[in-house]
N, C-alpha and C positions, 0 to 999 in steps of 0.2 A: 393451552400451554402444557408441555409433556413434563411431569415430575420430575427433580431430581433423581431419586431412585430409580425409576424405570430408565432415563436418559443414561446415566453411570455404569447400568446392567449391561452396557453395549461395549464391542471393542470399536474403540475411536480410530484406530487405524483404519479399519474398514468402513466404518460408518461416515467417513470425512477424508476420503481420501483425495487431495486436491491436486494432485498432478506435480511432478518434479519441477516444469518451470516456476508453478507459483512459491513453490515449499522455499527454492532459491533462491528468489529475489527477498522472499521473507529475511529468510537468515541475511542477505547481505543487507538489505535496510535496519536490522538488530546490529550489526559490526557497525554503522555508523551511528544508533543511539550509545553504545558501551562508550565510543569516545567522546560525544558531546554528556554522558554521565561522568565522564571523568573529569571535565572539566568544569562543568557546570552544576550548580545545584537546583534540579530538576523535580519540585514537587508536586507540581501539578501543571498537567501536561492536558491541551484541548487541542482531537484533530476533528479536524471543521473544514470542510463535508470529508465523511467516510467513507463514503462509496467510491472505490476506484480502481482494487485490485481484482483479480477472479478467484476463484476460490469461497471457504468461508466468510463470510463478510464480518467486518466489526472489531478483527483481532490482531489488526496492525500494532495497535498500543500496549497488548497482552505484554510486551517487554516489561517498557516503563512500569505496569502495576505490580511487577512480581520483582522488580529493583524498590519497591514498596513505595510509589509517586502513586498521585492521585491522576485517576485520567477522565477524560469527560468527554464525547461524543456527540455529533450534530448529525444528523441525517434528515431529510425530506420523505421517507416512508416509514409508516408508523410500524408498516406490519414487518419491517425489515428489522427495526430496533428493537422489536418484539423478541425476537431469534437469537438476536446479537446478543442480548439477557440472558439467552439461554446458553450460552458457548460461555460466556463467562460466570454463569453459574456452575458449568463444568468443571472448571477452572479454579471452583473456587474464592474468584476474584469478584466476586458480587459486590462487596462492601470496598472496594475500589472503584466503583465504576460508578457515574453518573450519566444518564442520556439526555438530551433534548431532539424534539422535534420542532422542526422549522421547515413550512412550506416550501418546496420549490424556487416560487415566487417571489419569496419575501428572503430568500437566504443570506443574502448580501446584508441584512437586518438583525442579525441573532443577537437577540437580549441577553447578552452576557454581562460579567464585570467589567469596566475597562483596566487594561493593565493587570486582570486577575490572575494570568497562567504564565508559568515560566518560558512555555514553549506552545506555540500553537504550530498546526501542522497537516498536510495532508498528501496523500500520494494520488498521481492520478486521478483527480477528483475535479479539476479546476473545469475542462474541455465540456462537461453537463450543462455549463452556463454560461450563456452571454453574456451575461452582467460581471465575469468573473474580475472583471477588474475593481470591481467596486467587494469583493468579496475578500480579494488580497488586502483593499485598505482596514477592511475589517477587522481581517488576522493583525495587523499590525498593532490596530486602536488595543485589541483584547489584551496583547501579550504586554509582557513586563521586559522583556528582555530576546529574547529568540523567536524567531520564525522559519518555519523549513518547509519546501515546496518542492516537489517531485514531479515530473511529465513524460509521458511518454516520449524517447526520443526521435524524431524524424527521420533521423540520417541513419539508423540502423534500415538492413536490408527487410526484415520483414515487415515492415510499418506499410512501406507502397505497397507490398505484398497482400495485407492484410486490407490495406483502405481502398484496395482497387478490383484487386481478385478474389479474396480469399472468404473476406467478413464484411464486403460492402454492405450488407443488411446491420451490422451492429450503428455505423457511423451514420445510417436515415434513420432507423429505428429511433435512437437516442438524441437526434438532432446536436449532434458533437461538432461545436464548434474550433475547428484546427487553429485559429490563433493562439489557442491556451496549449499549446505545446511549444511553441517560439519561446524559448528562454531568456531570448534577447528584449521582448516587451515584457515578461516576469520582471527581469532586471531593472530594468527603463523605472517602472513605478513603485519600486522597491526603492531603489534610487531618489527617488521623489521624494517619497516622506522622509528622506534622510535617515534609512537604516546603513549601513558599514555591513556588506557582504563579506562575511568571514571563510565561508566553504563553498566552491565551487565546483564540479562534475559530470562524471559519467558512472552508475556503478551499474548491476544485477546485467554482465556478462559474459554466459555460459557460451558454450560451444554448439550454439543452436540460434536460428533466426526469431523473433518475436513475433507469432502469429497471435498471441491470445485464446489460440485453441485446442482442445485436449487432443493428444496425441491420435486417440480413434479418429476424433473427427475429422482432423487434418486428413490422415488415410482415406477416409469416406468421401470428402470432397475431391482430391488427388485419383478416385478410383481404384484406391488399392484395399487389399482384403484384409479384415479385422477379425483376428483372431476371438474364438465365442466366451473363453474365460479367460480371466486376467490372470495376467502374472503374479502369484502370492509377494513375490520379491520385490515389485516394480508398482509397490504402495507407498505414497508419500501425504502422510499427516501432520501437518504443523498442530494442531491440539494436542494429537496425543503425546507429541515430543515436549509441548507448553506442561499437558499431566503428569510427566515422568512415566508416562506407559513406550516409548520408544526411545531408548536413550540412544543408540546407535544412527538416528537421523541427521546428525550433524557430519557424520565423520563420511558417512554413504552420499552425501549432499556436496561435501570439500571434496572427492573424487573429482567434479565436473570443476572445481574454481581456478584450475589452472591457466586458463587466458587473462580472468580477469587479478589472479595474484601474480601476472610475471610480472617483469619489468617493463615491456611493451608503453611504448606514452601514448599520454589521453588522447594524443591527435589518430593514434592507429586505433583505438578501444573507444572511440567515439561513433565506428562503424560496424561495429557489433553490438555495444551494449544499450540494454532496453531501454534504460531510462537515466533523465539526466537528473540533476537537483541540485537547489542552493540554499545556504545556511546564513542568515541577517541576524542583526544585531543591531538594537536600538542603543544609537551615539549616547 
């Protein structure tokens, strides 16, 4: 495990730098906690499973702790939850954070409180597991009040892109079951246990297709030439914007949000944007 001191001695911009699409989608998943913070009193917050964005793993909830909620995490690799302690040691946010691990196997099982957290939640996370349906009844049992679920969306153009041409190695590799991107069966058994779908959507769409892959690679696979050193300027760090080491990351990030802040309806922005998500509420 790497010291705080020696971790802190590092510029986090560089050290963690996770590529413009991820940094994007971050911030616009933050624009829709600030409104369910407004209206909700959101003190302890469980997303369950973590695993599902690219980038640094584990700092989806980094919001909610620094709006000063308790936040609690579930993951299936130990040595991955290991790290994730370490980012939020960064951060400072240590004494806000709690982990559990929960095999795989048994996910759909997590010995939690029932009814203990204001909000349970997770992005991209569902599609790891067959069982995901029994996973969602989960999130429901634990929470007290809200549930929010996020998936990749189909009907944007880079999805087939990605699942056919681009990264068919990520979708064997991980045994990624595409039903948990159908919103329409999210819905179905959300429905069931009689939650009241309050928010409904498409959001995290920039003016770029959704491949999941860094900008070199994309070029490497396409055949085209990758330049040998990085652009100093074309560094994108959600940590160190979370440390207050890059305060200018939000404003250089709203430069690209112009499709998704026009006026344009969900029906046209449902074929661009990456991902879709719904907000429940226990009757």
């Amino acid at each position: 495990m790497v010291s705080e001191n020696k971790e802190t001695e590092k510029d986090l911009r560089t050290s963690y730098d996770e590529g413009l699409g991820t940094v994007y989608e971050r911030f616009r998943l933050n624009y829709i906690f600030q409104r369910l913070l407004k209206s909700y009193d959101l003190k302890n917050v469980l997303e369950y499973p973590i695993y599902g964005m690219t980038g640094v793993d584990g700092i989806n909830s980094v919001y909610f702790a620094q709006q000063m909620a308790n936040v609690e995490l579930v993951d299936c690799d130990e040595k991955r939850l290991e790290k994730v302690k370490n980012y939020w040691q960064l951060l400072k946010l240590e004494d806000r954070l709690v982990t559990h691990y929960i095999p795989k196997n048994d996910m759909s099982n997590a010995a939690l409180p029932e009814n203990g957290y204001d909000l349970v939640w997770n992005f991209a996370a569902l599609w790891f597991y067959h069982d995901a349906e029994n996973i969602i009844r989960r999130m429901i049992s634990l929470s007290g009040n809200l549930i929010m679920i996020s998936v990749n969306n189909p009907l944007q153009i880079g999805y087939p892109l990605r699942k056919f041409l681009l990264d068919k190695e990520f979708f064997i590799k991980n045994d990624i079951d595409t039903r948990w991107v159908q919103m329409s069966r999210i819905k179905s058994i959300i429905r069931t246990q009689g939650l009241e779908i309050i928010e409904e959507g498409v959001f995290d769409t920039p003016p770029w297709p959704d491949t999941c892959l860094p900008v070199a690679d994309l070029k490497r696979k396409l055949g085209l030439k990758v330049p040998d050193k990085k652009n100093p300027d074309w560094i994108w760090s959600m940590l160190a914007w979370y440390a207050g080491e890059d305060n200018e990351l939000e404003a250089k990030v709203r430069r690209f949000m112009f499709i998704e802040d026009s006026p344009l309806p969900q029906f046209l922005k449902q074929f661009w944007s990456h991902h879709r998500y719904l907000i429940a509420r226990k009757k």
